[in-house]
matplotlib code that plots the C-alpha trace (Angstrom):
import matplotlib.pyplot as plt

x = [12.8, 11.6, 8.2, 5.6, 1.7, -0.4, -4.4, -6.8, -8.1, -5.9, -8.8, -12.2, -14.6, -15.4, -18.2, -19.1, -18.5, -16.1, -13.8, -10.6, -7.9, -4.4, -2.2, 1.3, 4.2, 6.6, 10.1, 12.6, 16.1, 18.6, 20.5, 24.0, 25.8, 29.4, 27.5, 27.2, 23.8, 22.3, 21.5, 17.9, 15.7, 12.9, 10.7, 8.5, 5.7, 4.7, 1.3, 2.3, -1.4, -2.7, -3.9, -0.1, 0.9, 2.6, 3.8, 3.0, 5.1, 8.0, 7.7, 7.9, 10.5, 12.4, 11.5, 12.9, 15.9, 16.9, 16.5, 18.5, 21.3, 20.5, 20.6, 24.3, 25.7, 24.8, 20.6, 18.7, 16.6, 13.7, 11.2, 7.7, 5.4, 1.4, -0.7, -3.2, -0.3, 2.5, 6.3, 9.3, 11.5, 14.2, 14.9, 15.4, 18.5, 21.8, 22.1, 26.3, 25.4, 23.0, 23.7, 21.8, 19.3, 18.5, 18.4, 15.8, 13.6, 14.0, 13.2, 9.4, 6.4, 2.6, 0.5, -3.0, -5.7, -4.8, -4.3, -3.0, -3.3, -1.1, 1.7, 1.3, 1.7, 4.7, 6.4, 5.8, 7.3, 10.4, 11.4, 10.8, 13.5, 16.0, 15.2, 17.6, 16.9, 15.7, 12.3, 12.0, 9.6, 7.3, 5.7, 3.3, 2.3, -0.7, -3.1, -6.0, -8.8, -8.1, -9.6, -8.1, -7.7, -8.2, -10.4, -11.5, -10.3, -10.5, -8.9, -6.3, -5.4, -5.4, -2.4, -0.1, -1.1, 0.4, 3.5, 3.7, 3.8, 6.8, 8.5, 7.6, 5.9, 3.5, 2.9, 1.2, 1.3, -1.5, -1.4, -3.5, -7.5, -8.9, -7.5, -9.4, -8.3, -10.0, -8.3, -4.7, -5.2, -6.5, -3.1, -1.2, -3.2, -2.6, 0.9, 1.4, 2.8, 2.1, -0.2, 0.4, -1.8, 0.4, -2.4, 0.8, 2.8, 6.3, 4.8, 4.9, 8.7, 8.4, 6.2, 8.4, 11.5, 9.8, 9.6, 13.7, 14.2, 12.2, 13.9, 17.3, 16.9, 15.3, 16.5, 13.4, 11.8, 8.7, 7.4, 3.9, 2.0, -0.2, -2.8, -4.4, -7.1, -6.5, -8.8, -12.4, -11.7, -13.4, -13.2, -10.2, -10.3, -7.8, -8.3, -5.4, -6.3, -3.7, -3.7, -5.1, -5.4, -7.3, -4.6, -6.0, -6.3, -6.4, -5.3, -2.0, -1.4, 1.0, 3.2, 5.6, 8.6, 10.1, 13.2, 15.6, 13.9, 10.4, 7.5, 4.0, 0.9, -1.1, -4.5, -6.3, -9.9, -10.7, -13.8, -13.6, -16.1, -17.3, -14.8, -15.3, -11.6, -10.1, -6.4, -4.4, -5.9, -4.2, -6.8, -4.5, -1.3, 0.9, 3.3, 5.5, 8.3, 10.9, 13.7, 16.7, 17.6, 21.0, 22.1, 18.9, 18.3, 14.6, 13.5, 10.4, 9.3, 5.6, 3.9, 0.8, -1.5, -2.7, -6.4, -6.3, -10.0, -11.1, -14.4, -16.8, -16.5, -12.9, -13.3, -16.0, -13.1, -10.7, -9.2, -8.7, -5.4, -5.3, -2.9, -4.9, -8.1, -7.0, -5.4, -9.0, -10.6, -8.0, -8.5, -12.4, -11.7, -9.5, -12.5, -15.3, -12.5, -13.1, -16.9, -16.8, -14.3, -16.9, -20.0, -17.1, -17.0, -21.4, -21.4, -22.8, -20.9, -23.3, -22.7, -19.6, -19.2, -21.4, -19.1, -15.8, -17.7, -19.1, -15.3, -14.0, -17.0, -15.8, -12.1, -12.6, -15.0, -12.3, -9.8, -9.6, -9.2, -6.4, -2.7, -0.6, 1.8, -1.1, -2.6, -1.1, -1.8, -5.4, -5.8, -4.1, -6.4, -9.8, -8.9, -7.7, -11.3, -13.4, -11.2, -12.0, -15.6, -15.8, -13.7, -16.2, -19.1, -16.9, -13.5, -13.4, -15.0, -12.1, -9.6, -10.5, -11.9, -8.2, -6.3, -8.3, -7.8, -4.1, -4.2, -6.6, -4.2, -1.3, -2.2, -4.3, -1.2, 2.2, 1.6, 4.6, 5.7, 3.8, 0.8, 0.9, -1.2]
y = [-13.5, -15.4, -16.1, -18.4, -19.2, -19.8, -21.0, -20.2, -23.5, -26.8, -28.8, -29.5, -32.1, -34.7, -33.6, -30.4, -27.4, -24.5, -21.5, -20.9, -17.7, -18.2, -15.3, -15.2, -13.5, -11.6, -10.5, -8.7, -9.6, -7.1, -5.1, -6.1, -2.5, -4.1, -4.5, -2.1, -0.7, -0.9, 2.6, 3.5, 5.5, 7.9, 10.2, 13.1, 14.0, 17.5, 19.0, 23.0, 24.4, 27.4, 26.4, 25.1, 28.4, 30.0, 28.0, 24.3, 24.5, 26.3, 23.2, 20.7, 22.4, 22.5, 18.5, 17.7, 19.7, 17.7, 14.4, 15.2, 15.7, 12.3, 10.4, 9.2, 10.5, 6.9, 7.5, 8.1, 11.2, 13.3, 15.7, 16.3, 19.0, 19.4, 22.1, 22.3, 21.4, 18.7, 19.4, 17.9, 20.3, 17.8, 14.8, 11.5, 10.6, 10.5, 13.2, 14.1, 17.8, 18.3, 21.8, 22.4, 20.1, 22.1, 25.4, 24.0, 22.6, 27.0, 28.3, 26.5, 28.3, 28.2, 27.2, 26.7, 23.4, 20.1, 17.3, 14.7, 11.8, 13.9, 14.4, 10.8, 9.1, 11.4, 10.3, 6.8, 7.1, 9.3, 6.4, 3.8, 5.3, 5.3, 2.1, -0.6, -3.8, -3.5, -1.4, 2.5, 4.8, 7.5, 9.8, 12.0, 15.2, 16.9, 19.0, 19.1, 17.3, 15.6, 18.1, 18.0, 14.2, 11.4, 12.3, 8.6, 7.1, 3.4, 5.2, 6.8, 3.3, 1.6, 3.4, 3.2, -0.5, -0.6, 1.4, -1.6, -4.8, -2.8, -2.5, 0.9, 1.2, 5.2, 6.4, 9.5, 12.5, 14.8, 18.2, 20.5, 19.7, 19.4, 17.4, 13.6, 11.3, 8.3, 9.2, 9.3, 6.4, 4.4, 5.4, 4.2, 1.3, 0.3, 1.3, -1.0, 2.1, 4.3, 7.0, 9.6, 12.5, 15.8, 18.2, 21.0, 22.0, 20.9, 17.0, 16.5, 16.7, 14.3, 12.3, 12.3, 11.5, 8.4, 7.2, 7.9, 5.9, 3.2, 3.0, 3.3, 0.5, -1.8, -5.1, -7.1, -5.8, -7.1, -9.3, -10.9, -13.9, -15.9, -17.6, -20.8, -23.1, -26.9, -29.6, -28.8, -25.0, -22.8, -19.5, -17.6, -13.9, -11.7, -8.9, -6.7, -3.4, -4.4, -4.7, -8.3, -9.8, -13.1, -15.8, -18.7, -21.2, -18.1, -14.6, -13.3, -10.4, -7.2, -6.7, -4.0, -3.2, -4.4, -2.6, -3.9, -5.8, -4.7, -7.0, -7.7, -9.4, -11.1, -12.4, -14.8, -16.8, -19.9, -21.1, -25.0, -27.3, -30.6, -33.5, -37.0, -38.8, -37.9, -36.9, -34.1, -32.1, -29.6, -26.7, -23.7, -23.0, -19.9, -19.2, -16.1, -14.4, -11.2, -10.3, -9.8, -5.9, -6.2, -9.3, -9.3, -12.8, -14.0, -16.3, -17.9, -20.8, -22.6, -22.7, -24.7, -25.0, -27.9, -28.9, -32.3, -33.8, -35.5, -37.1, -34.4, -34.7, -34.4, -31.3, -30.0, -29.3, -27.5, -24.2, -21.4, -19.8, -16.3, -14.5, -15.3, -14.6, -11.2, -10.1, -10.8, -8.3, -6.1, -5.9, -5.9, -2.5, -1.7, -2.2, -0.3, 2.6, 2.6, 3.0, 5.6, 7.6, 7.7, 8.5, 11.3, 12.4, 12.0, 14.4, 11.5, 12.5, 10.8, 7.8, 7.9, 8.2, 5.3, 3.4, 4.3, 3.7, 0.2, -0.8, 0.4, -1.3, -4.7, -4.1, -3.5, -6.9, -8.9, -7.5, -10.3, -13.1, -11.2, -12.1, -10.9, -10.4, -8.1, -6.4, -3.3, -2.7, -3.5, -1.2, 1.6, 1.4, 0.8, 4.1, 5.4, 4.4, 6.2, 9.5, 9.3, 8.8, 11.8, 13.9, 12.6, 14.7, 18.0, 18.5, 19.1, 15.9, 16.6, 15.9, 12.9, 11.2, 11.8, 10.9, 7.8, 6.8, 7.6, 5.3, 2.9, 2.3, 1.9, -0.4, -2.8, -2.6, -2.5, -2.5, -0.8, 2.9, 5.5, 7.6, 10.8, 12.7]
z = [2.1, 5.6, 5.3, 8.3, 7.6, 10.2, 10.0, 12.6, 12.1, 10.8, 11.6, 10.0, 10.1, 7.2, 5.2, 6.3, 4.4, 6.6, 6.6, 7.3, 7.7, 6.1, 7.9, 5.8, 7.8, 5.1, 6.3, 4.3, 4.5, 6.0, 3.5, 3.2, 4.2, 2.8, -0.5, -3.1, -3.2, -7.2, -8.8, -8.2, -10.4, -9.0, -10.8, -9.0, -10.8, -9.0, -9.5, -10.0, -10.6, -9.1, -5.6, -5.2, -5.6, -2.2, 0.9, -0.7, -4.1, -2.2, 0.2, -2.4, -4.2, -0.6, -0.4, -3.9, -3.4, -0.2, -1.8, -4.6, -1.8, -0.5, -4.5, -5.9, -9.1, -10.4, -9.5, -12.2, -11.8, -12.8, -12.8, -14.2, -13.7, -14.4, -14.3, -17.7, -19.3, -18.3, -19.0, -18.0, -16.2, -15.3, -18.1, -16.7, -16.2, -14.0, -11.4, -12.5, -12.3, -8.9, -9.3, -12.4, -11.4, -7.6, -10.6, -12.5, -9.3, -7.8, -11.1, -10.6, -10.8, -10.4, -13.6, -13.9, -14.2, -13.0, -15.9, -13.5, -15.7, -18.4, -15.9, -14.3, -17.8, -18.6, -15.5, -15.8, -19.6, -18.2, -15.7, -17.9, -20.0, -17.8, -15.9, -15.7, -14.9, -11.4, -10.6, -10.3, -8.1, -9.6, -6.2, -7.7, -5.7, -5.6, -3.5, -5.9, -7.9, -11.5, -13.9, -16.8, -18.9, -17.4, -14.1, -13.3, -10.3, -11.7, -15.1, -12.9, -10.9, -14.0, -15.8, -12.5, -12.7, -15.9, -14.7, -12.3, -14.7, -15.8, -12.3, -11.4, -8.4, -7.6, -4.8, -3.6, -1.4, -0.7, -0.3, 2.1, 3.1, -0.8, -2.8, -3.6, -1.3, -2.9, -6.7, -5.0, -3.3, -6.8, -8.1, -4.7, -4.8, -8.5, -8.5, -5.5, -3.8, -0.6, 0.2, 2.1, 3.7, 4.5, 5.6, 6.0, 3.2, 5.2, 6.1, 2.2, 2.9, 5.5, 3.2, 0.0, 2.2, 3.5, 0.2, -0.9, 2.4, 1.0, -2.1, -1.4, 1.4, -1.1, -0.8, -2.4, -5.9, -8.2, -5.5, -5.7, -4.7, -6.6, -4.6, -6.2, -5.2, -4.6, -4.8, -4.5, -3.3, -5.5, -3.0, -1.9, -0.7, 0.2, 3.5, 2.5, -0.1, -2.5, -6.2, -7.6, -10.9, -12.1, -13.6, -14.8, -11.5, -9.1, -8.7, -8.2, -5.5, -6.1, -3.3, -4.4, -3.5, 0.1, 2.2, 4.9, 7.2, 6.3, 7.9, 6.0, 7.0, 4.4, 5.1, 3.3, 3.9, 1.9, 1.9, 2.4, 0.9, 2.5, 2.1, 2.2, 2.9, 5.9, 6.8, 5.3, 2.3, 0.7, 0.2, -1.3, -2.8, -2.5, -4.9, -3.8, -6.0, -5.7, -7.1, -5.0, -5.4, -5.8, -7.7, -9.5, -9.0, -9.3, -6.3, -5.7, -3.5, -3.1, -0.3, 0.1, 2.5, 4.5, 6.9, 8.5, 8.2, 11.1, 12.7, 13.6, 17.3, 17.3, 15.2, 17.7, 20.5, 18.2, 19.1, 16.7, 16.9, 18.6, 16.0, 13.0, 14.3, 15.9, 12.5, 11.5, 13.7, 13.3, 9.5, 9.9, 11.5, 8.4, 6.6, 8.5, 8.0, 4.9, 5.3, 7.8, 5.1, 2.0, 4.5, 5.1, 1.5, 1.3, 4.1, 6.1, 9.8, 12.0, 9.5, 10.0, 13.9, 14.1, 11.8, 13.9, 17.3, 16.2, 14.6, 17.9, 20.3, 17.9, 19.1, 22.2, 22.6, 20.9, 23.4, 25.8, 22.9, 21.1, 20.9, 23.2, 20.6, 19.6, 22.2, 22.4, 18.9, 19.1, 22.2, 20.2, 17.1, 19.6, 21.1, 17.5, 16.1, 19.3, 18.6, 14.9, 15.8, 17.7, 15.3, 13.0, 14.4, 15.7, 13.1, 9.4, 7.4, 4.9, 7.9, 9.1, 5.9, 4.5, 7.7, 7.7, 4.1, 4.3, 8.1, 6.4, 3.3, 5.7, 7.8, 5.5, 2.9, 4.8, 8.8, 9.1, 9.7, 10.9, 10.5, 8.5, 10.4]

ax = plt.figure().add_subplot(projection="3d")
ax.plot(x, y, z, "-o")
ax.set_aspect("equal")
plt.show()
């Protein structure tokens, strides 16, 4: 794994308090095509209630059927289904007979109510089974609302976290204009996984084979960073909407699963308190650790983080660096995404569109300052966050608030691939 930090600032004056950004750079080796690619184990989890009934299960159906084409022999596969009631059409297992297993996924039909946590806790026990050593993938499909079980969001996010100490990572595709956004994207979120908006029933194909991609190009599993606090430091926070637990000293971060030549942005501010001694002063450590996917080797290497403390008028002519502070704004606007989505879902529009339009106005100031590395992007998400403010006013609320969460997740998660939507 070839990781860079950079700090917007590497200077700050004696005895007086400050902040700084820590951007971490994450790239993902290339995979090794003259190596043998390690079985992988994926479970779909497929919501079959009534409203799938008709063009949406027959897509699905359509979209497990071609990844089964694309799995070895050696995969492990399977198959869950959820209406009321959860069943498990195909066991877990090895795919030696692909024939009976494309029989079983024609032979599905409609069902009723929608106990999502039933079926995602059944798949997340059928992978486990079969998992080897490395980690599996559960994608759970679904174009409704949890009501039947567990219909928490936090609940929900909380058993794909568990799924995910154990190496399995969820992630989620959502079906059609009515299903809720914010529960899939608690179990995307705690399962360290993706989630995808496919508003037709066909873009769930394109959505599920996104994720076989992803797994069979894995070349980095179980990877996280734990972030600690040096010296006087007592405040670190993360930008990035991924999952975070408390470990005594600091928290550690779930990064998930990473494929061949994959690229991440991590973004960190640490609030720096006033220190008397000057020179260097180590203010943070980072701690980062994957597993490579196919020897299954654990690596991990420490990364900690330096601010030179100087007098305060040499501090008062330093320059922040571009890249960090642009990755900043850019994940402000990440944030005010997320705002503009729940007035969305309170039926707030005008809310909403005031939201985007501010997020965009911010981009738009910052233009001149950003990166250059960086400026096409931020051009494309200022013009991104004035259309969404005006589809925020004129198009279906449902639309936009799930294209933005799906958009949102994205790019404050991976900043890679491509919208959904």
């Amino acid at each position: 794994m070839n990781f860079s930090t950079r700090l917007d600032l590497d200077i700050v004056a004696v005895e007086a308090e400050d902040e700084v950004s820590v951007l971490l750079e994450l790239t993902a080796p290339e995979a090794d095509s003259a190596q043998t690619r390690a079985p992988a184990a994926l479970e779909i989890v497929l919501d079959r209630s009534g409203s799938m009934s008709g063009d949406r299960l027959e897509a699905a159906k359509r979209a497990i059927e071609a990844l089964i084409d694309r799995l070895d022999p050696t995969d492990s596969f399977g198959l869950v289904l959820f209406d009321e009631d959860v069943h498990v059409a195909v066991p877990a297992g090895r795919l030696t007979d692909k024939a009976a297993v494309r029989q079983l996924v024609r032979g599905i039909s409609p069902g009723g109510m929608t106990n999502l946590s039933g079926g995602l806790m059944r798949g997340l026990q059928e992978v486990r089974r079969v998992q080897a050593e490395g980690s599996a993938t559960v994608v759970l499909l679904s174009d409704g609302h949890a009501n039947h079980g567990v219909t928490a969001a936090a609940d929900l996010g909380t058993i794909a976290a568990g799924g995910r100490a154990k190496g399995v990572t969820t992630s989620t595709v959502g079906i059609g204009l009515d299903y809720d956004e914010s529960l899939l994207a608690a179990v995307s979120n705690g399962g360290a996984g993706n989630a995808h908006f496919a508003e037709e029933a066909d873009a769930a194909g394109a959505a599920v084979a996104s994720e076989v991609d992803g797994l069979l190009e894995q070349v980095a599993q179980a990877c996280s960073l734990t972030v600690r606090p040096t010296g006087a430091v007592d405040a670190v926070r993360l930008f990035n909407d991924l999952p975070v637990v408390g470990i005594e000293g600091g928290f550690m971060v779930e990064l998930g699963d990473f494929h061949s030549g994959e690229e991440r942005k991590l973004l960190l501010t640490i609030d720096v308190p006033a220190m008397s001694a000057l020179g260097l002063a180590e203010i943070c450590s980072l701690e980062l650790q994957w597993v490579d996917a196919a020897k299954l080797d654990t690596h991990m290497v420490t990364i900690p983080v330096h601010v030179n403390v100087v007098p305060g008028d040499q501090a008062a002519g330093r320059i922040a660096n571009p890249t960090v502070r642009t990755e900043v704004a850019f994940q402000a606007a990440q944030r005010s995404k997320r705002e503009a989505a729940e007035a969305l879902r309170r039926g707030d529009a005008a809310m909403a569109a005031g939201l985007y339009g501010s997020a965009g106005s911010a981009l738009r100031d910052f233009g001149p300052m950003a990166a250059t590395e960086m400026s096409a992007e931020m051009a494309a998400e200022a013009e991104l966050l004035s259309d969404l403010s005006l589809r925020a006013s004129h198009d279906d609320p449902r639309r936009v608030a799930k294209f933005t969460e799906a958009d949102r997740h994205r790019k404050a998660r991976r900043r890679g691939g491509h919208p959904d939507a």
